[in-house]
NUMIFI-531698 format. One record per residue: x, z, y of N, C-alpha, C, O, CB in turn. Coordinates in steps of 0.001 Angstrom, whole numbers, padded with zeros to 6 digits, always signed. Each point is the difference from the previous one (the first is absolute). Glycine has a CB too. Layout:
XZYXZYXZYXZYXZY ...
***
This chain:
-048948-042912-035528-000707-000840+000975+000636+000217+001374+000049+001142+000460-002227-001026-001801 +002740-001314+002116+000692+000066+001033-001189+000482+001296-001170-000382-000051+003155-001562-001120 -001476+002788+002244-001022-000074+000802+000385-000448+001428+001077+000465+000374-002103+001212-001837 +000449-002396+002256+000476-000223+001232-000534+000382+000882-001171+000336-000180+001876-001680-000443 -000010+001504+002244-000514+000503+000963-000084-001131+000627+000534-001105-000097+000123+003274+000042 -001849-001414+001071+000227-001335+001129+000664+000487+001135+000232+001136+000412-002328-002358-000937 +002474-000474+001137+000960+000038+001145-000023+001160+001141+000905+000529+000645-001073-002948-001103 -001414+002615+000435-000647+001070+001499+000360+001478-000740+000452+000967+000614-003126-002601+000595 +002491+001616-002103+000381+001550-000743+001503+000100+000091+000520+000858+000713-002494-000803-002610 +002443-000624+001429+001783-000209+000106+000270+000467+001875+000577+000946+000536-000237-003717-002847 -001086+001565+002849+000553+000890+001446-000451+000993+000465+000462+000503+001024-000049-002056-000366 -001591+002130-001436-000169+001291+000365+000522+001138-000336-000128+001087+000564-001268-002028-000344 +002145+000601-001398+000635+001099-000830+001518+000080+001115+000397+001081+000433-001622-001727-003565 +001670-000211+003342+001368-000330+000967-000559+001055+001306+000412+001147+000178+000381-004315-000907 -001869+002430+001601-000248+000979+001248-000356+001529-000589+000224+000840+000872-001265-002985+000727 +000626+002633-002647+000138+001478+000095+000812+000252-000599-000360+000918-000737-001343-000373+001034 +002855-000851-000502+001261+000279-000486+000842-000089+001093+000877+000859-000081-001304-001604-002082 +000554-000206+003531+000511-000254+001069-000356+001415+000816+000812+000666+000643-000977-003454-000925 -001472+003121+000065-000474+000615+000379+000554+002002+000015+000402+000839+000806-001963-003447-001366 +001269+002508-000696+001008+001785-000616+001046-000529+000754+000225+000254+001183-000671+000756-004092 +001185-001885+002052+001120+000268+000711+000774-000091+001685+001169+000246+000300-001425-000732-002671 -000788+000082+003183-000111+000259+001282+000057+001462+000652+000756+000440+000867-001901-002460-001247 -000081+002729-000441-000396+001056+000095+001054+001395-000437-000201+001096+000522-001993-002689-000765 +002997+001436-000482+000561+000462-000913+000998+000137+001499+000012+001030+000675-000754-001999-003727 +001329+000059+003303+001479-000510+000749-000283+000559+001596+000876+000390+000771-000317-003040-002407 -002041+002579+001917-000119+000593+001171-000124+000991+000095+000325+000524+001065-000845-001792-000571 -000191+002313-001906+000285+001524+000182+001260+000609-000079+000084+001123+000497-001997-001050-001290 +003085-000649+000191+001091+000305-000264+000741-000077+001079+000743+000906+000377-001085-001413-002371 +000169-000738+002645+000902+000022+001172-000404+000976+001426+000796+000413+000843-000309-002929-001856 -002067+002736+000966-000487+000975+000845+000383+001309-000080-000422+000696+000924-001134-001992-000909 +002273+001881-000894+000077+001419-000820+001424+000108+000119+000588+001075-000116-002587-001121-001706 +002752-001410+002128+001320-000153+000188+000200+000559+001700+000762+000854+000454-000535-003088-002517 -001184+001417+002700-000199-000327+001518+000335+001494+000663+000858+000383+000794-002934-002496-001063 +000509+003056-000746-000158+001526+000721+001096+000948-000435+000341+001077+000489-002905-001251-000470 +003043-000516-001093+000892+001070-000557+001784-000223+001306+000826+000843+000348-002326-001149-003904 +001390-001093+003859+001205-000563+000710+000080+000683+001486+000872+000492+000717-001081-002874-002097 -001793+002024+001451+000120+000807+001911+000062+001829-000092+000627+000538+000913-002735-002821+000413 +001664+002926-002079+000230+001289-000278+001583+000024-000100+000471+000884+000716-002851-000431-001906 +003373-001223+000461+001132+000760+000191+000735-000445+001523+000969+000608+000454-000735-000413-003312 -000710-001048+003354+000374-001193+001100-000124+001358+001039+000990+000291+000671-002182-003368-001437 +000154+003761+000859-000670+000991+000930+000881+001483-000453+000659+000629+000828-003461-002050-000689 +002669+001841-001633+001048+000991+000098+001536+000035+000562+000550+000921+000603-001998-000667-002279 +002137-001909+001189+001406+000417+001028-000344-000600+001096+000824-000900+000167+001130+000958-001680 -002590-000058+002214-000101-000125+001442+000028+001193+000403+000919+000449+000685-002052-002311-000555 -000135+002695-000605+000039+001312+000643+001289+000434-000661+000551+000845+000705-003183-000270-000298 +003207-000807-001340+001413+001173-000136+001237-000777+000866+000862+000788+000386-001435+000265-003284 +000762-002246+003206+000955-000418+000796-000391+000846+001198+000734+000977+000146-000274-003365-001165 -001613+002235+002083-000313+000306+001114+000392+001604-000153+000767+000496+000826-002616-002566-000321 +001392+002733-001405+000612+001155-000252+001790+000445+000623+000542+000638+000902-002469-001151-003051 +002192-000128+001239+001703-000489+000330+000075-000111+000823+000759+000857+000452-000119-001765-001621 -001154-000010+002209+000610-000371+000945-000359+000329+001229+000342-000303+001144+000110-001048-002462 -001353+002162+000722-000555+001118+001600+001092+001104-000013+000626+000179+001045-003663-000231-001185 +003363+000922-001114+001088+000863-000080+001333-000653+000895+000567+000465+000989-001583+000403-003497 +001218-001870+001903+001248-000917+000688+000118-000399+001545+001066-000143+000600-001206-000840-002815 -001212+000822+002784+000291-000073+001178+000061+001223+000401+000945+000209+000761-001731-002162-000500 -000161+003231-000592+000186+001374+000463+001546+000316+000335+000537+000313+001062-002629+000362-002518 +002758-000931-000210+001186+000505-000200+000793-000469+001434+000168+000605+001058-000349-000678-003938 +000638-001442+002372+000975-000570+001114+000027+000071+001406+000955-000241+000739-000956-000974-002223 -001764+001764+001948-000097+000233+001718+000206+001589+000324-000113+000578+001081-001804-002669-000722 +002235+002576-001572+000347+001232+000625+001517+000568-000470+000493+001040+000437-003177-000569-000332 +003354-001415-001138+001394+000895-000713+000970+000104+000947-000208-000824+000890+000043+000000-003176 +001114+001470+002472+001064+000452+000679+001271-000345-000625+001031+000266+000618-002413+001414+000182 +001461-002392-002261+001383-000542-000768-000649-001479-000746-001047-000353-000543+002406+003217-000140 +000119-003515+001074-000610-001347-000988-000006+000207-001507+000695+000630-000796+000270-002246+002478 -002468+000513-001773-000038+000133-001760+000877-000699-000648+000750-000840+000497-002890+001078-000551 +002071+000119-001201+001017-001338-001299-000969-000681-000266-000810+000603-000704+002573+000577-000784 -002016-002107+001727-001431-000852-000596+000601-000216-001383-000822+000119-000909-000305-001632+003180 +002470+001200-002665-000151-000226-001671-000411+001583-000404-001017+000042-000692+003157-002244+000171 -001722+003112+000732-000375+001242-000822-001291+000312+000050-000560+000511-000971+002522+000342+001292 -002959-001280+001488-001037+000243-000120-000998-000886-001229-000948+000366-000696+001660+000465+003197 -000059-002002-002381-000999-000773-001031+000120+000225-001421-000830-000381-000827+000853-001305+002354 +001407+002538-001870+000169+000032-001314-000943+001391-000591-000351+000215-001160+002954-001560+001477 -002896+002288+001083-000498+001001-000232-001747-000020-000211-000740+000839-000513+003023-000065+001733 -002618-002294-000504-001394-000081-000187-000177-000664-001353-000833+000144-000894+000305-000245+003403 +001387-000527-002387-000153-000596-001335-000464+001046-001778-000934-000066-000800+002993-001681+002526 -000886+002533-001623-000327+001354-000664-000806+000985+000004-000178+000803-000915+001619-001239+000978 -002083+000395+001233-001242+000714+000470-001192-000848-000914-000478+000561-000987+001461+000163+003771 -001301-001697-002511-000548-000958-000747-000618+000563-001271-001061+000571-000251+002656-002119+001261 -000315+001095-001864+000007+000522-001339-000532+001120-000573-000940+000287-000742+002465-001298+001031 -000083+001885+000638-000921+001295-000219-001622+000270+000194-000659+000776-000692+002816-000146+001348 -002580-001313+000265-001308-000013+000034-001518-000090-000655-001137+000364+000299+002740-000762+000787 -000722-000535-002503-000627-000549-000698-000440+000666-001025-000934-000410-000689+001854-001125+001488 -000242+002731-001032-000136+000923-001080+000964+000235-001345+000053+000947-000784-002191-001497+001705 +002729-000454-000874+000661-000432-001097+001159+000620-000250+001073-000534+000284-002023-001311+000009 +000875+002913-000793+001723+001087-000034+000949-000637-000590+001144+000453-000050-002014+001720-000302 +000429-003610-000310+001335-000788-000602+000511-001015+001313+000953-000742-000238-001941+000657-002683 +000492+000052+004022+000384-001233+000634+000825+000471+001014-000330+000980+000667-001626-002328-001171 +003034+000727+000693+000542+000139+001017+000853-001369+000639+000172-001048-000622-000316+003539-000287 +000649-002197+002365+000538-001112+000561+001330+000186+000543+000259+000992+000681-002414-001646-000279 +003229-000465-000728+001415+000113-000316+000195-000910+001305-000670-000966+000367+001092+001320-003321 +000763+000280+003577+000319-001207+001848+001217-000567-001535+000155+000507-001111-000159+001277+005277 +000484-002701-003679+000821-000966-000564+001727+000931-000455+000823-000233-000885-002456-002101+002682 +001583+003363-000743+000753+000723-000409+000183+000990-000675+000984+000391-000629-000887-001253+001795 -001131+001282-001012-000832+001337-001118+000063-001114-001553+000479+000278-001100-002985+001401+003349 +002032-002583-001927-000162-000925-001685+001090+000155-000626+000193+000462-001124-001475-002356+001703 +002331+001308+000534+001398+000057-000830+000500+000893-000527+000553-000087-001096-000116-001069+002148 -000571+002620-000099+000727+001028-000727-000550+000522-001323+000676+000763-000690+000013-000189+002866 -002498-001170-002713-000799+000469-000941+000804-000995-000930+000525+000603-000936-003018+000323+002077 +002762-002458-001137+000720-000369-000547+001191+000369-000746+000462-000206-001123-001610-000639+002373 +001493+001524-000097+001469+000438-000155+000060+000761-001185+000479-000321-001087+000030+000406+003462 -001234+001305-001915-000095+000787-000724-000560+000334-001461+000017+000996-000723+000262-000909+002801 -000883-001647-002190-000883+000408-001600+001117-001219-000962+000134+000091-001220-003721+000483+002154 +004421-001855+000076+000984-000396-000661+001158+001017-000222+000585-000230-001059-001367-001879+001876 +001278+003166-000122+001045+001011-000442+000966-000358+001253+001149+000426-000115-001396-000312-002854 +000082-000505+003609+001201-000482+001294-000626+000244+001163-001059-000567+000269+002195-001369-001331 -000621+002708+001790-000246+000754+001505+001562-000474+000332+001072-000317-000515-003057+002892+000239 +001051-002311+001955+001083-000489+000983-000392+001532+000695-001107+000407+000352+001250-003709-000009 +000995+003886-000294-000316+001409+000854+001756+000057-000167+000963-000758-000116-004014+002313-000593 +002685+000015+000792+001612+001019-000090+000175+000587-001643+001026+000532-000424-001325+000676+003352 -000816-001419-003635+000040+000614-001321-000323+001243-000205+000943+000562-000558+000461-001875+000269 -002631+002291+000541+000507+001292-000140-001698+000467-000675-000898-000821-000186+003332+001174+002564 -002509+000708-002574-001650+000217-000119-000085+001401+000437+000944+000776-000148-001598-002385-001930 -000558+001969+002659-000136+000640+001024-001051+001395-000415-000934-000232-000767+001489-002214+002269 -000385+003724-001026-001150+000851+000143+000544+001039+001029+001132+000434+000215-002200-000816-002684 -000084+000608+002994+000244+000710+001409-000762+001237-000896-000940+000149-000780+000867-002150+003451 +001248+002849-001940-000841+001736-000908-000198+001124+001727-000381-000387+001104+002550+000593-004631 -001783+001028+003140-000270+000980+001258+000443-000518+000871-000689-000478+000902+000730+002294-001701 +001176-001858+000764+000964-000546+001099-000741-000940+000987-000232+000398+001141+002210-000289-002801 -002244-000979+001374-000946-001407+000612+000983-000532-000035+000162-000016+001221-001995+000367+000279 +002720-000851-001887+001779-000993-000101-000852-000565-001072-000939+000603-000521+003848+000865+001036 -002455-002858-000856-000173-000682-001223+001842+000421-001195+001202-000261+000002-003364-002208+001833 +001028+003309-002701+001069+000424-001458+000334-001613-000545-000772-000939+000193-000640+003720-001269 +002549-002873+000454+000450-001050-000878-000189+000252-001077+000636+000875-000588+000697-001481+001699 -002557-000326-001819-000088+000423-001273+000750-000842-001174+000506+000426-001038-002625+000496+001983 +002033-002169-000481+001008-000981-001119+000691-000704+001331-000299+000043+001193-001414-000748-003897 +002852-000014+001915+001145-000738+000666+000057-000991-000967+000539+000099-001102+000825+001675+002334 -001944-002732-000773+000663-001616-001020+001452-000653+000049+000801-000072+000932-003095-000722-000472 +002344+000473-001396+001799-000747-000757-000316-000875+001184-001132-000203+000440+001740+000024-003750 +000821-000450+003902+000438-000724+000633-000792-000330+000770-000388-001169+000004+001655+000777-001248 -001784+001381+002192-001259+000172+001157+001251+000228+001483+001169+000346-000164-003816+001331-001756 +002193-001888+002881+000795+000390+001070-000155+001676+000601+000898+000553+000635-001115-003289-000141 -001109+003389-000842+000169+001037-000264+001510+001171-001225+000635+001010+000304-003426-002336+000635 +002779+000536-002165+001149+000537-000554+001344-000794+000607+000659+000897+000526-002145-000208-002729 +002082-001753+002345+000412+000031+000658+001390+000596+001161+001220-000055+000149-003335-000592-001444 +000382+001426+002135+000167+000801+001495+000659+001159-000831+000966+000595+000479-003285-001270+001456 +001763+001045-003307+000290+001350-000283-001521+001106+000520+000057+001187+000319+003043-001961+000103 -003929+000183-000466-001340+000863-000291-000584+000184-001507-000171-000941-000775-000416+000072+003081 +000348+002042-002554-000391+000809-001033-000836+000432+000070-000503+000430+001038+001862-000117-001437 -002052-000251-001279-001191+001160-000115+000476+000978+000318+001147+000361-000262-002277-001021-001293 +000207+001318+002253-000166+001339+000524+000296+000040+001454-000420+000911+000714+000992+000018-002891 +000412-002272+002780-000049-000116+001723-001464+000018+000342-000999-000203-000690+003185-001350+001042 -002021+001853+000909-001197-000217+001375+000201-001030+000784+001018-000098+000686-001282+002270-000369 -000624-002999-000330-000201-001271+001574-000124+001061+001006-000308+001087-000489-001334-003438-000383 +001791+002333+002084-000451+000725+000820-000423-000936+001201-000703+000409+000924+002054+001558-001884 -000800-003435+000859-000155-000182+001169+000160-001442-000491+000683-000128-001016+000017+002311+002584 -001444-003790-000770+000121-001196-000134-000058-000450+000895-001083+000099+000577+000582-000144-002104 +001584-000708+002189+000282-001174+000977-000194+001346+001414-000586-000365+001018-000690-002718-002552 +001790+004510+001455-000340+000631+000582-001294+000907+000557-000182+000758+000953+001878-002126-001183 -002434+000910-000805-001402+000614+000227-000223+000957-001271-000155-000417-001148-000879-001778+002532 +001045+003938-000885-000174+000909-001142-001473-000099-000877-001197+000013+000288+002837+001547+001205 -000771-001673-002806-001465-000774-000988-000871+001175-000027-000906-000072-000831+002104-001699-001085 -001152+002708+002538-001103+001115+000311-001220-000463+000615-001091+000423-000383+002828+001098+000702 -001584-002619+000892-000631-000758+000522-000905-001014-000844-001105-000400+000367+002822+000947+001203 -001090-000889-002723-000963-001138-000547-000823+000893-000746+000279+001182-000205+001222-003361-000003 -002846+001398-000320-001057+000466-000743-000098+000101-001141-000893+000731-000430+000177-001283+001730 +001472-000045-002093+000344-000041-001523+001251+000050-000640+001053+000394+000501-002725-001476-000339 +001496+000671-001265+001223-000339-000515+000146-001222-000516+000978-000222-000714-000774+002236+000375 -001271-003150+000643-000264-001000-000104+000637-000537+001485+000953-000774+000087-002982+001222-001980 +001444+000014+002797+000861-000444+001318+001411+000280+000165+000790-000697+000637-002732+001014+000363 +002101+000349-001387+001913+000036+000069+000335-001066-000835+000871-000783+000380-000275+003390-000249 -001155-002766-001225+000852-001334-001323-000448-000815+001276+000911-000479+000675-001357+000690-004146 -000721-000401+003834-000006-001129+000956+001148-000154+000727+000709-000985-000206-002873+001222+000385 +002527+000777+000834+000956-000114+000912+001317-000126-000637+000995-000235+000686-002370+001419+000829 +001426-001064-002596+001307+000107-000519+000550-001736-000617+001148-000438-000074-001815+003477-000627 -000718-003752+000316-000145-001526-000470+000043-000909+001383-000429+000260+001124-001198+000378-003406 +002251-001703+001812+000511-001288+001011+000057-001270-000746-000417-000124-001152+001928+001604+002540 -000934-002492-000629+000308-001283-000636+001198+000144-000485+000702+000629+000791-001957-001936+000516 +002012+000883-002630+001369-000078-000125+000861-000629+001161-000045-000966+000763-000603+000902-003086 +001504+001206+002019+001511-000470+001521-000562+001053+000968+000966+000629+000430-000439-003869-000284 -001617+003683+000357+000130+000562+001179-000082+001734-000594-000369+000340-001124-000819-002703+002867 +001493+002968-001003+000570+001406+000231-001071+000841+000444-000985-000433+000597+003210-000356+000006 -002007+002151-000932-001013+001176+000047+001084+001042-000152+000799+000163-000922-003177-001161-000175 +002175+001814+002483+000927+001168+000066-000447+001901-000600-000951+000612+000487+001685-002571+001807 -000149+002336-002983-000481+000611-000836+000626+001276+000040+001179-000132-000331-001780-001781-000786 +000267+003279+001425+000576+001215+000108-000922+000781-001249-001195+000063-000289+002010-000216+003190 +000465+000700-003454-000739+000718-001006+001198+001536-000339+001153-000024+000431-002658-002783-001643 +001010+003889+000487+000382+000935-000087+000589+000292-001832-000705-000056-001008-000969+000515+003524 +002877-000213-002445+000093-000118-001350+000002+001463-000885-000641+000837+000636+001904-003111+000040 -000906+002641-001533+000044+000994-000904+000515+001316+000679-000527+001074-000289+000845-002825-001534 +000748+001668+002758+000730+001156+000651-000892+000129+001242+000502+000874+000706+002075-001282-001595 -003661-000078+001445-000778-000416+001405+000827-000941+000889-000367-000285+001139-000796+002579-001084 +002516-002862-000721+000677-000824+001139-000252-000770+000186-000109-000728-000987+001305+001206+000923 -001584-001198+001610-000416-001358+001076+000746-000888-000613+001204+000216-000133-001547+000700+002494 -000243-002068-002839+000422-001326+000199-000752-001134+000351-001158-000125-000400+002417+000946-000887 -000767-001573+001925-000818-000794+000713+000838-001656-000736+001155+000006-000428-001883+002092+003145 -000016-003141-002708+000691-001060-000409-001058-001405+000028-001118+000125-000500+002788+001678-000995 -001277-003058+002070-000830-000901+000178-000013-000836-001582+001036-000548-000376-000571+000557+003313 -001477-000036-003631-000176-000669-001167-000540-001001+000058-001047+000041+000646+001076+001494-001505 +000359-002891+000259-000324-001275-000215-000551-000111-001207+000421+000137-001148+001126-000849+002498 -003161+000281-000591-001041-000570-001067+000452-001110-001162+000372-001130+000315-001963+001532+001693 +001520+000015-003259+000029-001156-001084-000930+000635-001138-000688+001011-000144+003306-002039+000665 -002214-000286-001359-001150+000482-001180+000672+000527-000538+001178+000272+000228-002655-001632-000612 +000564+001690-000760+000359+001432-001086-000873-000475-001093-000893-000809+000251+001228+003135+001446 -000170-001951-002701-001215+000009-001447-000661+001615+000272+000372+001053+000518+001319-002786-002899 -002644+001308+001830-000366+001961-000073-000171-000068-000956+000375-001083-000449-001415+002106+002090 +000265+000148-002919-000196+000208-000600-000758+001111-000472+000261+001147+000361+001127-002529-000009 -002406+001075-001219-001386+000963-000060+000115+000836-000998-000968+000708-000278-000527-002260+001042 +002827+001657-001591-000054+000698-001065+000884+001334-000011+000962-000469+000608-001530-001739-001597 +000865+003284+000782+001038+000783+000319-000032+000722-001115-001069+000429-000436+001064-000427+002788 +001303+000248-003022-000296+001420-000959+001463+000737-000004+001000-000518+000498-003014-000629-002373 +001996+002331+001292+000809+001244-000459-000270+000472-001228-000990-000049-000731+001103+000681+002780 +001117-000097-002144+000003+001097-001448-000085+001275+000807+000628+000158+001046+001096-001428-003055 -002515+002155+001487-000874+000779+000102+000932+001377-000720+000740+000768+000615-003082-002758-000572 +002071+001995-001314+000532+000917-001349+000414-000784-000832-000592-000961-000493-000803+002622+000544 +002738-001174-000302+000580-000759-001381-000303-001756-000034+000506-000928+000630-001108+003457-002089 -000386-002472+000489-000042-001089-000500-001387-000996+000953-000297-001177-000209+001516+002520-002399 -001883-000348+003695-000931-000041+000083-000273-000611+001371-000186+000499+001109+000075+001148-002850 +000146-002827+001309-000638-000736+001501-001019-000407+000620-000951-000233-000746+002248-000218+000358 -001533+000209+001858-001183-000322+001106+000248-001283+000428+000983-000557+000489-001290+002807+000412 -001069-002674-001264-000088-001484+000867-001023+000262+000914-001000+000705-000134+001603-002421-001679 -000151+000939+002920-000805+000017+001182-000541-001294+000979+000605-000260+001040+000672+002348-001264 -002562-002934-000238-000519-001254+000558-000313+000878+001545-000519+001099+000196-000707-002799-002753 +001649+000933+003266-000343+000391+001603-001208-000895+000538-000935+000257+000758+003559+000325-000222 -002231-001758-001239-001436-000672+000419-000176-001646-001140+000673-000282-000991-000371+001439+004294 -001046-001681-002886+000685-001692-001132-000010-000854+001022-000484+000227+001108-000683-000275-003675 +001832-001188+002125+000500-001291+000334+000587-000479-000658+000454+000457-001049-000485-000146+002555 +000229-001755-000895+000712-000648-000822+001054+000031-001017+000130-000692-001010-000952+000194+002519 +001836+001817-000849+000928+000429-000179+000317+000957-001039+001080+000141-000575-001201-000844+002512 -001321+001557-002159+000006+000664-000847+000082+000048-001568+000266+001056-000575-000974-000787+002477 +000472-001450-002583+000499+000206-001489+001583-000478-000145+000803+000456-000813-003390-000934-000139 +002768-000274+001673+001160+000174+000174+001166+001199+000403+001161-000042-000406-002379-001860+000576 +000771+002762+000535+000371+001570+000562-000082+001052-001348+000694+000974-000289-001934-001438+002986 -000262-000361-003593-000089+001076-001129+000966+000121-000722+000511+001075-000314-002422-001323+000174 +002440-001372-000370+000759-000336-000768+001491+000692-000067+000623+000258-001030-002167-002152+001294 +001928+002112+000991+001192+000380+000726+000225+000896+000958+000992-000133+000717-000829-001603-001209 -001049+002801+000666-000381+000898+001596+001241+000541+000380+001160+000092-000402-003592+000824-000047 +001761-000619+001322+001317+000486+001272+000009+001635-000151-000935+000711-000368+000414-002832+002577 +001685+002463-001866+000613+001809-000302-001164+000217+001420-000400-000860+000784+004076+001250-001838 -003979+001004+000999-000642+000464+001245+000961+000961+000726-000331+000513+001069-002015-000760-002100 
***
């Protein structure tokens, strides 16, 4: 048995359906609203933050700033901020060299580095057809010194590879100490290099060491074929 409605029921069923769904759309967008002015109000107060430091800073410094380094540094501040021990922030040049380095091609002098008692950066590897080998630098030389500044002075050994990396073609002057303690000094031209993450030796007899330094791209390929250490 068919049943019908009438016309006035039909539009009533429409207006409380117009109706929810009015209701519905205005709590949602209200919840949008408070949730929008709460964050609207948190970076306000954290810009003003900023930028009270910033005027502090600039009416009282005594050296001009780098505004790219300063912004690259807030930028990372940021992050770090956030909690997140996986996040970090790359300047365009930092990207490249992460590039660089997880494709297997650096632009430096070629060398790998550990600073022991001494505070000199030790040579721990020397890459094939690097401008470091080359010069004639070896495991077991000392950096002592870059573009004239004794690497005693820098803070790592991350900052010296820094100082030691450039754009291909341009030059980085390089004093280092070799096996007998004898001075040499020599201007080396930045190019690329492959690196490679794999290293091994024979050990005993028959008995060999493989050694992953880290992975990339580069690395099953390195497995396949590794490099003498």
């Amino acid at each position: 048995m068919n049943r019908k409605i009438s016309v006035g029921m039909a539009v009533s069923i429409v207006i409380l359906a117009m109706t929810v769904t009015f209701s519905i759309t205005m709590l949602v967008a209200m919840r949008l609203f408070d949730s929008t002015v709460s964050s609207v109000k948190e970076k306000e107060s954290m810009y003003n933050k900023i930028a009270e430091v910033d005027r502090y800073v600039r009416s009282n410094d005594y050296y001009p700033i780098d505004e790219t380094t300063l912004y690259d540094r807030l930028t990372a501040g940021y992050l770090l901020g956030t909690g997140d021990k996986y996040a970090r922030y790359f300047s365009a040049t930092a990207y490249t060299e992460l590039m660089n380095t997880q494709n297997g091609t650096l632009i430096g002098i070629g060398v790998e580095l550990a600073v022991d008692q001494s505070g000199y950066a030790k040579v721990i590897k020397v890459y094939d057809e690097s401008p470091a080998k080359e010069a004639g630098i070896q495991v077991g030389n000392y950096i002592t010194a870059v573009d004239g500044t004794d690497v005693k002075s820098m803070s790592s050994v991350d900052a010296i590879q820094t100082r030691l990396r450039g754009e291909s073609g341009t030059t980085v002057n390089v004093t280092w100490l070799d096996s007998e303690a004898a001075e040499h000094t020599a201007d080396l031209t930045h190019s690329g290099y492959s690196s490679t993450t794999v290293d091994y030796q024979m050990v005993q007899g028959n008995v060999g060491y493989i050694r992953i330094r880290q992975f990339d791209s580069t690395t099953p390929a390195s497995w396949i074929t590794p490099s003498a250490a």
